[in-house]
Biotite code that builds the C-alpha atoms (Angstrom):
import biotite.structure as struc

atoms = struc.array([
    struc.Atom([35.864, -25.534, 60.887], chain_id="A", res_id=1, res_name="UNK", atom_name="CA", element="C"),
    struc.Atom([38.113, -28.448, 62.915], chain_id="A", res_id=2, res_name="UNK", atom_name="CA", element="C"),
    struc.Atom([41.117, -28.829, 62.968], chain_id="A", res_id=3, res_name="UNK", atom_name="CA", element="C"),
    struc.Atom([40.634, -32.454, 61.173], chain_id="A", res_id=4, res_name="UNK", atom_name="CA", element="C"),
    struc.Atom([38.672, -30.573, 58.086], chain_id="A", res_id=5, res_name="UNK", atom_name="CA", element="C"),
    struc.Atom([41.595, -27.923, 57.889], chain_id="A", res_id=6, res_name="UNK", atom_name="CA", element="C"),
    struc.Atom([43.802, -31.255, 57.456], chain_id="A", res_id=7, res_name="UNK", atom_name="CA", element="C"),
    struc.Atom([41.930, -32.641, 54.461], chain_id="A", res_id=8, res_name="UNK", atom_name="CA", element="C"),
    struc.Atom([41.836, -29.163, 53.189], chain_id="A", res_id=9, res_name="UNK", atom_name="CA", element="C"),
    struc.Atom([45.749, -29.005, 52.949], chain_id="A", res_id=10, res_name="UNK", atom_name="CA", element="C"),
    struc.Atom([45.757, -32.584, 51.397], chain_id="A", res_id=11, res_name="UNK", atom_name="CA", element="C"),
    struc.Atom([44.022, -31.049, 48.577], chain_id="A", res_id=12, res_name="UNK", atom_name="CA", element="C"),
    struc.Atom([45.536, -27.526, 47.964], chain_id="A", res_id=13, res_name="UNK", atom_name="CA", element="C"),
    struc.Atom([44.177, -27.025, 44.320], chain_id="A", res_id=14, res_name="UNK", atom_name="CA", element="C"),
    struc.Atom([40.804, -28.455, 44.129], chain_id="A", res_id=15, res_name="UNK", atom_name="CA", element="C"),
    struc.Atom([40.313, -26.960, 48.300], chain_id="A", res_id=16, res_name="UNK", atom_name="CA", element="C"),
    struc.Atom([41.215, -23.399, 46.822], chain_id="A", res_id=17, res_name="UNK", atom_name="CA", element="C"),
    struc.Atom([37.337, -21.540, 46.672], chain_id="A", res_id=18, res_name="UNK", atom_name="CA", element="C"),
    struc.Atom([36.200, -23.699, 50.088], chain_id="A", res_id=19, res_name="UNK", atom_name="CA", element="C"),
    struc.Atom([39.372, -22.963, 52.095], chain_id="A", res_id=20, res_name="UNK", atom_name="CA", element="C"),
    struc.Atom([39.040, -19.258, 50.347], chain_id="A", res_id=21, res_name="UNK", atom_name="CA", element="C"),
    struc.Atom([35.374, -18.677, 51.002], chain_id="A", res_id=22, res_name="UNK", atom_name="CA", element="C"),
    struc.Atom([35.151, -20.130, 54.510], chain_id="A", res_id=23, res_name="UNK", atom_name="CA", element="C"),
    struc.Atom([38.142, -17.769, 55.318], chain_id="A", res_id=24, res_name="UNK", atom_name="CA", element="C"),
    struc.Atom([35.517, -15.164, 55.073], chain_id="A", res_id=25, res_name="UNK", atom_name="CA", element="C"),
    struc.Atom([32.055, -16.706, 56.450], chain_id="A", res_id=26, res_name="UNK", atom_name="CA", element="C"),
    struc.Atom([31.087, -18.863, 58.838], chain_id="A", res_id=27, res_name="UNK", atom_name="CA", element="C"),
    struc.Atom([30.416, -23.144, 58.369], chain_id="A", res_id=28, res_name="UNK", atom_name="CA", element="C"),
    struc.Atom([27.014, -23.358, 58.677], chain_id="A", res_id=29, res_name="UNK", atom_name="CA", element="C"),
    struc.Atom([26.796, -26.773, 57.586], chain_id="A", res_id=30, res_name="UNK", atom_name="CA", element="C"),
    struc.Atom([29.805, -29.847, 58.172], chain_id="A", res_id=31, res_name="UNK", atom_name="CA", element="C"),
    struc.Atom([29.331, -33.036, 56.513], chain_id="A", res_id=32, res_name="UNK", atom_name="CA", element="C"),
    struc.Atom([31.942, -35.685, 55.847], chain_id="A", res_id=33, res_name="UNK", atom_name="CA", element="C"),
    struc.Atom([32.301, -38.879, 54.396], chain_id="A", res_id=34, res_name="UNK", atom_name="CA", element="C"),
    struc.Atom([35.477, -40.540, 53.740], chain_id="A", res_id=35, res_name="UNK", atom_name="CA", element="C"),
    struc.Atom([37.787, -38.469, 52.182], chain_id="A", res_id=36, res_name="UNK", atom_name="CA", element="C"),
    struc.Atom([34.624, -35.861, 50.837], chain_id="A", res_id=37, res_name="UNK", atom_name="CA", element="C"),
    struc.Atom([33.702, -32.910, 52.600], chain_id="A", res_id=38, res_name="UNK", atom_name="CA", element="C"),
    struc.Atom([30.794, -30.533, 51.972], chain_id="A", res_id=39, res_name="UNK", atom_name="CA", element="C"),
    struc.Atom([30.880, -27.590, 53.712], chain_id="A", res_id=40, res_name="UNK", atom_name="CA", element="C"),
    struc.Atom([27.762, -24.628, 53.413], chain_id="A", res_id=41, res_name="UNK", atom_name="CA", element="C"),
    struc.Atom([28.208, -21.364, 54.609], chain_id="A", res_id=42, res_name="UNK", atom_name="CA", element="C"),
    struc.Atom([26.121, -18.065, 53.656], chain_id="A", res_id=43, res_name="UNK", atom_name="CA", element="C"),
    struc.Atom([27.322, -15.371, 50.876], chain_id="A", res_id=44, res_name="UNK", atom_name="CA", element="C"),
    struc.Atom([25.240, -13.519, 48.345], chain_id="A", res_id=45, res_name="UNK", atom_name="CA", element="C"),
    struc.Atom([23.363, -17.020, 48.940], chain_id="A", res_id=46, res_name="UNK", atom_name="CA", element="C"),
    struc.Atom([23.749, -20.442, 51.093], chain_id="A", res_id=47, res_name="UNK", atom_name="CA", element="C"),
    struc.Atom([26.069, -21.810, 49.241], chain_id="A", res_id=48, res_name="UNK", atom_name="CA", element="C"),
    struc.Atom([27.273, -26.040, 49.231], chain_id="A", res_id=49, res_name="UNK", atom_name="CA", element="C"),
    struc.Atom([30.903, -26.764, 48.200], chain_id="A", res_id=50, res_name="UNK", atom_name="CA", element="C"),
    struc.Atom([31.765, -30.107, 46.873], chain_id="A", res_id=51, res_name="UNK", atom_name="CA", element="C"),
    struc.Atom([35.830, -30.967, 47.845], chain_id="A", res_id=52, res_name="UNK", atom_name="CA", element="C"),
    struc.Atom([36.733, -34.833, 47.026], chain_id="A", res_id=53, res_name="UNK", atom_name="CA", element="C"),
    struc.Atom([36.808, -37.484, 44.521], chain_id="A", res_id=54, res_name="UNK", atom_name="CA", element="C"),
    struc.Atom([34.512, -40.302, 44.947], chain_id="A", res_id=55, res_name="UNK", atom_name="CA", element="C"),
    struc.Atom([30.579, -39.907, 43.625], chain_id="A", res_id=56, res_name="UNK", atom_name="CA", element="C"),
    struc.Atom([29.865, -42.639, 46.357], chain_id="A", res_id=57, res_name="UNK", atom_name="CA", element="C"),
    struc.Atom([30.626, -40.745, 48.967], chain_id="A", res_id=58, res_name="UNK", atom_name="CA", element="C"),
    struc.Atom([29.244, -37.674, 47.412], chain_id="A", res_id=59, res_name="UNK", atom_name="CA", element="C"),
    struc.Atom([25.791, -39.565, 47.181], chain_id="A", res_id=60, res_name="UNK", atom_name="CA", element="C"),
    struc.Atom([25.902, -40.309, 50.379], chain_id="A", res_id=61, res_name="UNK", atom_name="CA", element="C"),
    struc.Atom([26.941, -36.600, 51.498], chain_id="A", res_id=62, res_name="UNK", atom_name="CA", element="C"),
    struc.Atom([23.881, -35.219, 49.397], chain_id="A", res_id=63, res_name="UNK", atom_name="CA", element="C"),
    struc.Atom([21.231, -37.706, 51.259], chain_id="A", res_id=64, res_name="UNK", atom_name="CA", element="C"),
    struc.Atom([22.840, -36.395, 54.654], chain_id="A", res_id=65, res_name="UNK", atom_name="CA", element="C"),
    struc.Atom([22.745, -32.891, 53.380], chain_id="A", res_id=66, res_name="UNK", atom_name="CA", element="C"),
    struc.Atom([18.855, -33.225, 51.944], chain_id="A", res_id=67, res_name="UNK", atom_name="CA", element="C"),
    struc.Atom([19.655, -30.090, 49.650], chain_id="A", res_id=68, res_name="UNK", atom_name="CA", element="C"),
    struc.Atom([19.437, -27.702, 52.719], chain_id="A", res_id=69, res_name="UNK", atom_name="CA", element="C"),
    struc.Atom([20.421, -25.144, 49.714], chain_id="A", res_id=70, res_name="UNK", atom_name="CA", element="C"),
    struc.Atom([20.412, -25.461, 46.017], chain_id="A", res_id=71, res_name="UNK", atom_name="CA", element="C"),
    struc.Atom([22.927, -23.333, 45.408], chain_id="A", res_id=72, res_name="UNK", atom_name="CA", element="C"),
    struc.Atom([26.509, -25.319, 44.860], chain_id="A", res_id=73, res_name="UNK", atom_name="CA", element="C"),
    struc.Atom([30.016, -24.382, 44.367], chain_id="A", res_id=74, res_name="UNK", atom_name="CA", element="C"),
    struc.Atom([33.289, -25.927, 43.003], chain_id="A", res_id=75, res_name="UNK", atom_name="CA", element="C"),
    struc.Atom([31.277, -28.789, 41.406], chain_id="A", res_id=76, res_name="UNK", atom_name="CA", element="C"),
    struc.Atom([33.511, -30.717, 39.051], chain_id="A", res_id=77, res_name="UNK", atom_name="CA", element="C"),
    struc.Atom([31.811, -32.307, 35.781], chain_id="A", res_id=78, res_name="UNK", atom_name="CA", element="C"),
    struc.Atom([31.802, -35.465, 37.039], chain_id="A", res_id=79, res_name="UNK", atom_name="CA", element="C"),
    struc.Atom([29.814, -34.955, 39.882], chain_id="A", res_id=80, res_name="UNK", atom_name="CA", element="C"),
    struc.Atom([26.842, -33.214, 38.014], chain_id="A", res_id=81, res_name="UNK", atom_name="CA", element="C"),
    struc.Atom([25.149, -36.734, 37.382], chain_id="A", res_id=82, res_name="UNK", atom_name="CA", element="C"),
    struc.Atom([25.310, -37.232, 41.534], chain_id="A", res_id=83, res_name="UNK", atom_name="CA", element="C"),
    struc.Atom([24.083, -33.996, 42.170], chain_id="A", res_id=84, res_name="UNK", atom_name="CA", element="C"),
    struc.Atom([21.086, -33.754, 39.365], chain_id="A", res_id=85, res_name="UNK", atom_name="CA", element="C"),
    struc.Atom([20.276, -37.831, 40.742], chain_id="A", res_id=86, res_name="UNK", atom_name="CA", element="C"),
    struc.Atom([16.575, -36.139, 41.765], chain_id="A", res_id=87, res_name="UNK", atom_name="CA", element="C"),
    struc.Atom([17.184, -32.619, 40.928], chain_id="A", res_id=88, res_name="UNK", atom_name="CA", element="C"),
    struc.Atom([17.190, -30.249, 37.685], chain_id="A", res_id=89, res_name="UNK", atom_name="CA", element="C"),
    struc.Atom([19.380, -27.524, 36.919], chain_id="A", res_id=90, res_name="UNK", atom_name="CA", element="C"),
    struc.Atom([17.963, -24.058, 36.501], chain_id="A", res_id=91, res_name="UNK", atom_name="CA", element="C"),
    struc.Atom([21.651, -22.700, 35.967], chain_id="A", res_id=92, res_name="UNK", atom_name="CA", element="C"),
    struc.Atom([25.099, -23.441, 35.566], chain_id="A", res_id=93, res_name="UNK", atom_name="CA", element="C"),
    struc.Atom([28.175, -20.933, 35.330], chain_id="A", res_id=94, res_name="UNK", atom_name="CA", element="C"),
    struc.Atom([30.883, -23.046, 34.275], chain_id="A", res_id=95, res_name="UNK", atom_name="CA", element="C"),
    struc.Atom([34.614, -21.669, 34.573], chain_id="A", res_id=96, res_name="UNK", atom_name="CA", element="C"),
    struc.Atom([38.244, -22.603, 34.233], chain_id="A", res_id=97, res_name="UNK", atom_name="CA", element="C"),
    struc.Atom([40.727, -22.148, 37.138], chain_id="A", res_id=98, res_name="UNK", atom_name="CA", element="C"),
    struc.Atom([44.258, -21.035, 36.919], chain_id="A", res_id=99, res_name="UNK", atom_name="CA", element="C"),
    struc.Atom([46.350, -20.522, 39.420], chain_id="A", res_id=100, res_name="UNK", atom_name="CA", element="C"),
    struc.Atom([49.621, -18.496, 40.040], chain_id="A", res_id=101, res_name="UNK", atom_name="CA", element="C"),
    struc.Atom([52.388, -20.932, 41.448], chain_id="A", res_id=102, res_name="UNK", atom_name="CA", element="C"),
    struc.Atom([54.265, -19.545, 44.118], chain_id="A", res_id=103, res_name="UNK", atom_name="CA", element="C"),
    struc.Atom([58.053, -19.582, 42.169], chain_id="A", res_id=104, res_name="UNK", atom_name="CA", element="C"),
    struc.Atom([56.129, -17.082, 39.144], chain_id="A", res_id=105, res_name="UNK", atom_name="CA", element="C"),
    struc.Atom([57.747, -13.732, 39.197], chain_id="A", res_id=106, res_name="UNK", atom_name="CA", element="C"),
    struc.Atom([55.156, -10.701, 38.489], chain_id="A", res_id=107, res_name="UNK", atom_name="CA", element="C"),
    struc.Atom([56.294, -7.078, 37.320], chain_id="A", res_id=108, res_name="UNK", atom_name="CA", element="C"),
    struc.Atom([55.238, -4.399, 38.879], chain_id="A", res_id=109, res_name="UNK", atom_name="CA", element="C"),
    struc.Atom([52.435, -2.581, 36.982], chain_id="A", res_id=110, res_name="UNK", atom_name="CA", element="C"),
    struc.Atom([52.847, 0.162, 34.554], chain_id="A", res_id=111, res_name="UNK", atom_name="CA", element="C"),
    struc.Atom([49.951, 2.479, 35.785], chain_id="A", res_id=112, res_name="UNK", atom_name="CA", element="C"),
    struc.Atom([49.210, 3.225, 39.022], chain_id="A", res_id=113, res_name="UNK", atom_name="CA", element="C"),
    struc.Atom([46.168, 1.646, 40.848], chain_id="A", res_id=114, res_name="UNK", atom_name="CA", element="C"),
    struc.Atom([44.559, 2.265, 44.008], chain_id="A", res_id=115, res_name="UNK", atom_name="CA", element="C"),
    struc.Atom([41.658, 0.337, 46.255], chain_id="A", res_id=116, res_name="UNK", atom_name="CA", element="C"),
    struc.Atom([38.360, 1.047, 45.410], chain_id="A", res_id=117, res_name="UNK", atom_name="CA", element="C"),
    struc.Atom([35.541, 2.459, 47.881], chain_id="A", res_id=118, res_name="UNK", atom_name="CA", element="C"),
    struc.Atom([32.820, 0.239, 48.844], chain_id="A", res_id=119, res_name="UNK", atom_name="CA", element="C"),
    struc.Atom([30.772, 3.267, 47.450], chain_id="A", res_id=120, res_name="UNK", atom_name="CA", element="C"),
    struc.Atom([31.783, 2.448, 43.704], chain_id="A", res_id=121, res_name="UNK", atom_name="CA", element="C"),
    struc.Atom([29.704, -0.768, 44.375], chain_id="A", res_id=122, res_name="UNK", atom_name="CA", element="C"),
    struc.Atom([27.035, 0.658, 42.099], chain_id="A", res_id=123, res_name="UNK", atom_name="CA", element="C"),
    struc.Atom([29.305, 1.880, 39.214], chain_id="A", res_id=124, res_name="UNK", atom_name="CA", element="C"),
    struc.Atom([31.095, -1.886, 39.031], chain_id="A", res_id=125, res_name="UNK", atom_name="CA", element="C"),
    struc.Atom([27.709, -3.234, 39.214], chain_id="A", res_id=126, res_name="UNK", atom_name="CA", element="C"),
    struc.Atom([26.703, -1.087, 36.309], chain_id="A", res_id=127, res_name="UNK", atom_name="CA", element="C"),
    struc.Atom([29.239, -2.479, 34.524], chain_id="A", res_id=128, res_name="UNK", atom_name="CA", element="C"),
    struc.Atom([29.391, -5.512, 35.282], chain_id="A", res_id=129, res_name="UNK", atom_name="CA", element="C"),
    struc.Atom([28.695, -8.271, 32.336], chain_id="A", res_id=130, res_name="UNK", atom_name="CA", element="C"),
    struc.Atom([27.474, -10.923, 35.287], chain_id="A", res_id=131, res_name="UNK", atom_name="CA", element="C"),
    struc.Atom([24.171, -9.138, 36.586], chain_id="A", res_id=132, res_name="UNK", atom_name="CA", element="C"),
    struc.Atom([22.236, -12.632, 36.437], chain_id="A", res_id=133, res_name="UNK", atom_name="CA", element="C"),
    struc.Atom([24.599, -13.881, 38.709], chain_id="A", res_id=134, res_name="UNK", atom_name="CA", element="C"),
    struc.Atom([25.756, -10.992, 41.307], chain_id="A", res_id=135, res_name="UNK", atom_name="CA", element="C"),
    struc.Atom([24.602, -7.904, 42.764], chain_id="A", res_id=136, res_name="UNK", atom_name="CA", element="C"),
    struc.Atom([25.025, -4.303, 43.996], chain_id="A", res_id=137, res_name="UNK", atom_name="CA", element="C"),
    struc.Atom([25.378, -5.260, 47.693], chain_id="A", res_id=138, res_name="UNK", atom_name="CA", element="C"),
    struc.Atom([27.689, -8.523, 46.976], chain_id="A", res_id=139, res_name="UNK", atom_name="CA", element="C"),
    struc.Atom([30.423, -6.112, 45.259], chain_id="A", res_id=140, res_name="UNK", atom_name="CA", element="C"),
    struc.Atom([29.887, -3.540, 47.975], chain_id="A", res_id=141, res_name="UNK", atom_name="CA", element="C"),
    struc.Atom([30.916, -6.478, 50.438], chain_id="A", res_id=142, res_name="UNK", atom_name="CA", element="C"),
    struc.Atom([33.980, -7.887, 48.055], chain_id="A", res_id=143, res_name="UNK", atom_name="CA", element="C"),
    struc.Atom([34.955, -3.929, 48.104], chain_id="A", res_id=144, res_name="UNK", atom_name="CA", element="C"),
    struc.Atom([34.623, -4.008, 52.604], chain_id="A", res_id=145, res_name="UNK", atom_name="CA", element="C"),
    struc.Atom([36.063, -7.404, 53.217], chain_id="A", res_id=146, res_name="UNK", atom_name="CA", element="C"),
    struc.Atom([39.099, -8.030, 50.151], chain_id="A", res_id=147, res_name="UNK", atom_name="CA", element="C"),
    struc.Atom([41.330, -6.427, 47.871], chain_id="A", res_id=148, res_name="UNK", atom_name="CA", element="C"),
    struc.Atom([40.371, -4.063, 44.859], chain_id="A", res_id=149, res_name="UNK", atom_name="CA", element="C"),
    struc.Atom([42.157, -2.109, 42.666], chain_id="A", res_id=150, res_name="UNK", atom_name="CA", element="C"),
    struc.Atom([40.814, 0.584, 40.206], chain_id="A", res_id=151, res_name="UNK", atom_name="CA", element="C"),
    struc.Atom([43.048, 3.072, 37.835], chain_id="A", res_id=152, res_name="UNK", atom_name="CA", element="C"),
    struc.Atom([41.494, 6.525, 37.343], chain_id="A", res_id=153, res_name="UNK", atom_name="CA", element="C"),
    struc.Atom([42.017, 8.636, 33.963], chain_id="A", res_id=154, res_name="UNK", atom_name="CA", element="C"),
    struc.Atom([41.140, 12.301, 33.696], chain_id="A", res_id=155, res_name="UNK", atom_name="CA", element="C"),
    struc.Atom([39.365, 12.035, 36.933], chain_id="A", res_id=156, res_name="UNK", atom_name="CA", element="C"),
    struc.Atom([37.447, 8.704, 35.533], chain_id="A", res_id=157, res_name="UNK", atom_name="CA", element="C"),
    struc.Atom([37.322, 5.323, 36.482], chain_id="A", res_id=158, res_name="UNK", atom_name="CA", element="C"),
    struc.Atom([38.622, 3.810, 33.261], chain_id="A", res_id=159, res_name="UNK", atom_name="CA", element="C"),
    struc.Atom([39.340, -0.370, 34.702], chain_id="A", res_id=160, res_name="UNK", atom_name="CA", element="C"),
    struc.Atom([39.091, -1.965, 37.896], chain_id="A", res_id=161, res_name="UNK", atom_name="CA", element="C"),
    struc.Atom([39.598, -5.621, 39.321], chain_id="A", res_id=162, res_name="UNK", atom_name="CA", element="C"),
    struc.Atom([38.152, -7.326, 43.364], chain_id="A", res_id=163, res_name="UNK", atom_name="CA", element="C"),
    struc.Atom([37.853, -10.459, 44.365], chain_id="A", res_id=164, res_name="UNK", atom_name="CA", element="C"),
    struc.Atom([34.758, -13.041, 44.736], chain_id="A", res_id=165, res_name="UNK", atom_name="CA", element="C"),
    struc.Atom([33.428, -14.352, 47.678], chain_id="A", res_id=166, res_name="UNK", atom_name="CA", element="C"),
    struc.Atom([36.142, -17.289, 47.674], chain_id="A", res_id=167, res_name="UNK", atom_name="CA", element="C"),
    struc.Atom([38.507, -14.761, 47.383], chain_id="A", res_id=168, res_name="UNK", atom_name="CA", element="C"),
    struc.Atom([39.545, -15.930, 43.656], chain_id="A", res_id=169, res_name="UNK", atom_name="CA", element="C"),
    struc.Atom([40.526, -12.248, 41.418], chain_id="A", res_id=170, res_name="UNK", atom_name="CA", element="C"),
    struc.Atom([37.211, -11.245, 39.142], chain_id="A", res_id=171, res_name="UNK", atom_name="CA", element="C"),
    struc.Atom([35.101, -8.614, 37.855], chain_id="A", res_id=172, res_name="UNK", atom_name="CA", element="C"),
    struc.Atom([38.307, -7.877, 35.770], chain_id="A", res_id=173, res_name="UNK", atom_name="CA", element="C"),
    struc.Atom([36.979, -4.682, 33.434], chain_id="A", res_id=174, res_name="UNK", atom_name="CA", element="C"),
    struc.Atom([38.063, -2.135, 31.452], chain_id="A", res_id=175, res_name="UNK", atom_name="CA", element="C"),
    struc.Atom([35.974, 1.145, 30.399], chain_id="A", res_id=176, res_name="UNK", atom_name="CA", element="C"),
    struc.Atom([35.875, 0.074, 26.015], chain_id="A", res_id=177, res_name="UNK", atom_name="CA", element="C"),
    struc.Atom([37.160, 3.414, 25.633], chain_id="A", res_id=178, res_name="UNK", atom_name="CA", element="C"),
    struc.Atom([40.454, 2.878, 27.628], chain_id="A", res_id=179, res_name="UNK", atom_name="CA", element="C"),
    struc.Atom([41.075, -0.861, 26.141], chain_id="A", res_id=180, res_name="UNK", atom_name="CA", element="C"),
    struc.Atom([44.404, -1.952, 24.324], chain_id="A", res_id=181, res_name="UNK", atom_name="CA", element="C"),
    struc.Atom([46.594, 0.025, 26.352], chain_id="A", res_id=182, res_name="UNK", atom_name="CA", element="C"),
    struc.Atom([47.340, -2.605, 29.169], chain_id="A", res_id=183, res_name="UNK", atom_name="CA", element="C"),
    struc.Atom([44.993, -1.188, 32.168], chain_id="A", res_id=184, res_name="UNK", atom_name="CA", element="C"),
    struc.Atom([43.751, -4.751, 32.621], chain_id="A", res_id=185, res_name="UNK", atom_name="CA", element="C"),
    struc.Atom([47.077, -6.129, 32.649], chain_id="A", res_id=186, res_name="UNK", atom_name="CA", element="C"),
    struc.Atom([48.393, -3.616, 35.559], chain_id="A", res_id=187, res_name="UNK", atom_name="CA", element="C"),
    struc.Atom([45.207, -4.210, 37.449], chain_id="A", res_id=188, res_name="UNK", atom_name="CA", element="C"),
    struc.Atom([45.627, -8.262, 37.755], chain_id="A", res_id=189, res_name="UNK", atom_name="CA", element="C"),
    struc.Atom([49.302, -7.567, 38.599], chain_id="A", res_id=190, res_name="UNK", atom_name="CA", element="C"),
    struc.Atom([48.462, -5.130, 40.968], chain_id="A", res_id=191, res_name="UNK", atom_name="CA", element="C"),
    struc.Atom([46.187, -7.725, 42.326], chain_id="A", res_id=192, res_name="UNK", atom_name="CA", element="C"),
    struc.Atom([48.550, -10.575, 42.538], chain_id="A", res_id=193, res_name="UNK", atom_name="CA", element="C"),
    struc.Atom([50.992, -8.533, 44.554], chain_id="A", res_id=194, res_name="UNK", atom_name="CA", element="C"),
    struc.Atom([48.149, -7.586, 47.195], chain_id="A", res_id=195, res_name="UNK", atom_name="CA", element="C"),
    struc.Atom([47.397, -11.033, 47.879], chain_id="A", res_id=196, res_name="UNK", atom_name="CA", element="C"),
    struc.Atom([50.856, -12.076, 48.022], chain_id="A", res_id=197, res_name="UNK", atom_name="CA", element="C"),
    struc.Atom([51.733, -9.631, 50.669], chain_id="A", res_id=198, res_name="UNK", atom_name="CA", element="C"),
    struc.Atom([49.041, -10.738, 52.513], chain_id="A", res_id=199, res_name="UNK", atom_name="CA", element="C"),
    struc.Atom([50.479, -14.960, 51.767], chain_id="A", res_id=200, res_name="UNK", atom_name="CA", element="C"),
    struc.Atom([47.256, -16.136, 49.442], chain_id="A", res_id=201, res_name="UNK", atom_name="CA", element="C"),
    struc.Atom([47.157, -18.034, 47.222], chain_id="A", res_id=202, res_name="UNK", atom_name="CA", element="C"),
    struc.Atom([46.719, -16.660, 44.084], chain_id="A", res_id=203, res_name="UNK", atom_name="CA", element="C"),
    struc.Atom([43.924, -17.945, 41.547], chain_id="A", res_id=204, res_name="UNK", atom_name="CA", element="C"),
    struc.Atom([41.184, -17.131, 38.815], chain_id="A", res_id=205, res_name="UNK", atom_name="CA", element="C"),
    struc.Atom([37.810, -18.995, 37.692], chain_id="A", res_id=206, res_name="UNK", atom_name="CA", element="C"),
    struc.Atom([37.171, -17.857, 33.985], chain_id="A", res_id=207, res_name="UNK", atom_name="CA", element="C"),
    struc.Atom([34.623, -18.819, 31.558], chain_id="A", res_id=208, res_name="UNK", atom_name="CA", element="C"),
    struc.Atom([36.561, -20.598, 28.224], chain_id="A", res_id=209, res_name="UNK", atom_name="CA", element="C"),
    struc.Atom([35.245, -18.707, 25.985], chain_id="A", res_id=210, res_name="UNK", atom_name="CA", element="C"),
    struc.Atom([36.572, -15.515, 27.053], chain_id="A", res_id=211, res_name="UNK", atom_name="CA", element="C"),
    struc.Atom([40.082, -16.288, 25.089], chain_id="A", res_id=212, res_name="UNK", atom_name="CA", element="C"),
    struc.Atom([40.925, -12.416, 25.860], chain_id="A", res_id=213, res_name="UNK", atom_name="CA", element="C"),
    struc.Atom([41.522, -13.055, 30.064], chain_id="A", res_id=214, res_name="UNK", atom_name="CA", element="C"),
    struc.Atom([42.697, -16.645, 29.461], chain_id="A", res_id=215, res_name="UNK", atom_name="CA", element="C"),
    struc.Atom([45.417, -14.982, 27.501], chain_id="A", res_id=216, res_name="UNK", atom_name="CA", element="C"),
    struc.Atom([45.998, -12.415, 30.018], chain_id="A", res_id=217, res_name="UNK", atom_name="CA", element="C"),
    struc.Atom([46.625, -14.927, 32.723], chain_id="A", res_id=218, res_name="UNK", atom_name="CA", element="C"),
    struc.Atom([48.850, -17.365, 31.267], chain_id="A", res_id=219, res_name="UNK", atom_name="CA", element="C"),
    struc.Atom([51.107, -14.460, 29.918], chain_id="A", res_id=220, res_name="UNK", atom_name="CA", element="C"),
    struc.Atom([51.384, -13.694, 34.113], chain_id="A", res_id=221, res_name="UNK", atom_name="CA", element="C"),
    struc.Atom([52.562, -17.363, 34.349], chain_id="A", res_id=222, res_name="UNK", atom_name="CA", element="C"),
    struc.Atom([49.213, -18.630, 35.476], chain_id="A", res_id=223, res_name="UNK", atom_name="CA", element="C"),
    struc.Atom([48.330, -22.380, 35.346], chain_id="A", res_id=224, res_name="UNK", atom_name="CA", element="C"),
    struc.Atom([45.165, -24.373, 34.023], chain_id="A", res_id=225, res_name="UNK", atom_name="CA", element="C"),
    struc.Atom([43.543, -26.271, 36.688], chain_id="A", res_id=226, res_name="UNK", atom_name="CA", element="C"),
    struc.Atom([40.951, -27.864, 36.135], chain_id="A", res_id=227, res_name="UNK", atom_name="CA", element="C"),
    struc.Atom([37.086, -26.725, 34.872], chain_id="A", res_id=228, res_name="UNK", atom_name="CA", element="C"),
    struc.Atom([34.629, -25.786, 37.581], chain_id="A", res_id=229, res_name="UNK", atom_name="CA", element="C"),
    struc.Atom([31.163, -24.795, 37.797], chain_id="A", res_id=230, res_name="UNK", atom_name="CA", element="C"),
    struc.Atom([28.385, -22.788, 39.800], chain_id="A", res_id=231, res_name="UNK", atom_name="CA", element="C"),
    struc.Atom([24.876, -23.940, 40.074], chain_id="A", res_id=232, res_name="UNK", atom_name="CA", element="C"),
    struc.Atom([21.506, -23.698, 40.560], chain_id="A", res_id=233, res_name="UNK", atom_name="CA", element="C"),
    struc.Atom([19.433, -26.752, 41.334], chain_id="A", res_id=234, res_name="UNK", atom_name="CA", element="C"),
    struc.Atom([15.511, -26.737, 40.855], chain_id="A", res_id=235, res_name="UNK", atom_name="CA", element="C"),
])
C-alpha cells in the first residue's frame, strides 16, 4: 500500500476502519483508484474487494477497472449495492452495524479473569460458532495465530470466549448457555478493548441489528453507532 493510499485512508478514519484493519494483516493484491474511491483486494478466508469512498460514479468506474477479479466484497455501504449488482446478482449478504469505541471512553477492568486462547481451540469456537455459513475451522485458527483472543475457563471448562475478524474488528463474542447472565461476555469485550488499546487500535465491532443482546452490551462500554455495513457474495 503507498504512501498516497495510507493518506486517503486517514482522511476517512471511520468508514477506512475494516480496509486499513484487514490490509494491516494481508497483503494488496489488487490497487485501484479513482478520485477520492479506493478499492483495495487482498486474500483472507477468500479474495476479498473493499469499497472506501463516496461517489457511485467513481465506484462504477472502479468496478469496470476491477472486472470482478473476486466476488466476494467488504465494507459495502447500502448505497452502493445498486453499483455493485449493475450486472451482477447477490447470492449473499451479511449485513452489520458498526460501533466504535472513541478514544476519551474509559473501560473497567473485567471482573473475571481471561486469558488468550490457543490456536488449537479453533475447532471448539468453530463448534460453537452461530456463523458456520460464513467462516471456518482454519479462519479462527488464523484469528487465534495472528490477533488477540480472550477465553474465561470454569471448572476446567471453556465457558465464553471473544477474537477478532480478519479486519481486526472484536467478534465471535460467545458464551457457553449454561454460564450466561453472569457477565462473562461483558469481561471478555473489556478484556478485549484493553488488548487492543495497549497495542494503539482502534477499537470497533460489526454486529447484525437484530441481535439487541450485543448492541446493548456495546453501547453500555460507551461504544458508538456508525454506520450499517455489509458482506457479500456476488453471482
Amino acid at each position: 500500500m503507498d504512501a498516497d493510499t495510507k493518506q486517503l485512508l486517514k482522511s476517512k478514519p471511520l468508514q477506512s476502519l475494516p480496509v486499513a484493519g484487514f490490509f494491516e494483516n494481508y497483503p494488496v493484491k489488487k490497487q485501484l483508484r479513482k478520485g477520492e474511491f479506493l478499492l483495495l483486494s487482498g486474500i483472507s478466508d477468500f479474495q476479498w474487494a473493499f469499497l472506501c469512498g463516496d461517489n457511485p460514479e467513481d465506484l462504477f468506474s472502479l468496478l469496470e477497472e476491477f472486472d470482478y477479479q473476486t466476488l466476494y466484497f467488504a465494507n459495502v455501504e447500502e448505497w452502493m449495492l445498486p453499483v455493485l449488482t449493475h450486472t451482477r446478482k447477490i447470492e449473499w449478504k451479511l449485513t452489520t452495524h458498526r460501533y466504535y469505541l472513541p478514544d476519551n471512553k474509559t473501560v473497567d477492568f473485567p471482573d473475571f479473569i481471561s486469558k488468550p486462547l490457543d490456536p488449537s481451540m479453533a475447532r471448539y469456537v468453530y463448534d460453537h460458532s452461530a456463523y458456520k455459513d460464513f467462516t471456518s475451522e482454519d479462519y479462527i485458527r488464523e484469528r487465534l495465530e495472528k490477533d488477540v483472543s480472550a477465553g474465561i475457563w470454569i471448572d476446567g471448562e471453556l465457558a465464553g470466549w471473544g477474537l477478532t475478524h480478519d479486519d481486526t474488528s472484536l467478534g465471535f463474542l460467545n458464551v457457553i448457555p449454561s454460564y450466561r447472565g453472569q457477565g462473562l461476555g461483558e469481561s471478555i469485550l473489556r478484556f478485549l478493548v484493553m488488548e487492543k488499546r495497549g497495542r494503539n487500535k482502534v477499537v470497533f465491532v460489526n454486529i447484525e441489528p437484530h441481535n439487541h443482546q450485543s448492541i446493548n452490551l456495546v453501547k453500555k462500554l460507551g461504544f458508538v453507532f456508525d454506520r450499517e455495513v455489509s458482506w457479500v457474495k456476488l453471482l
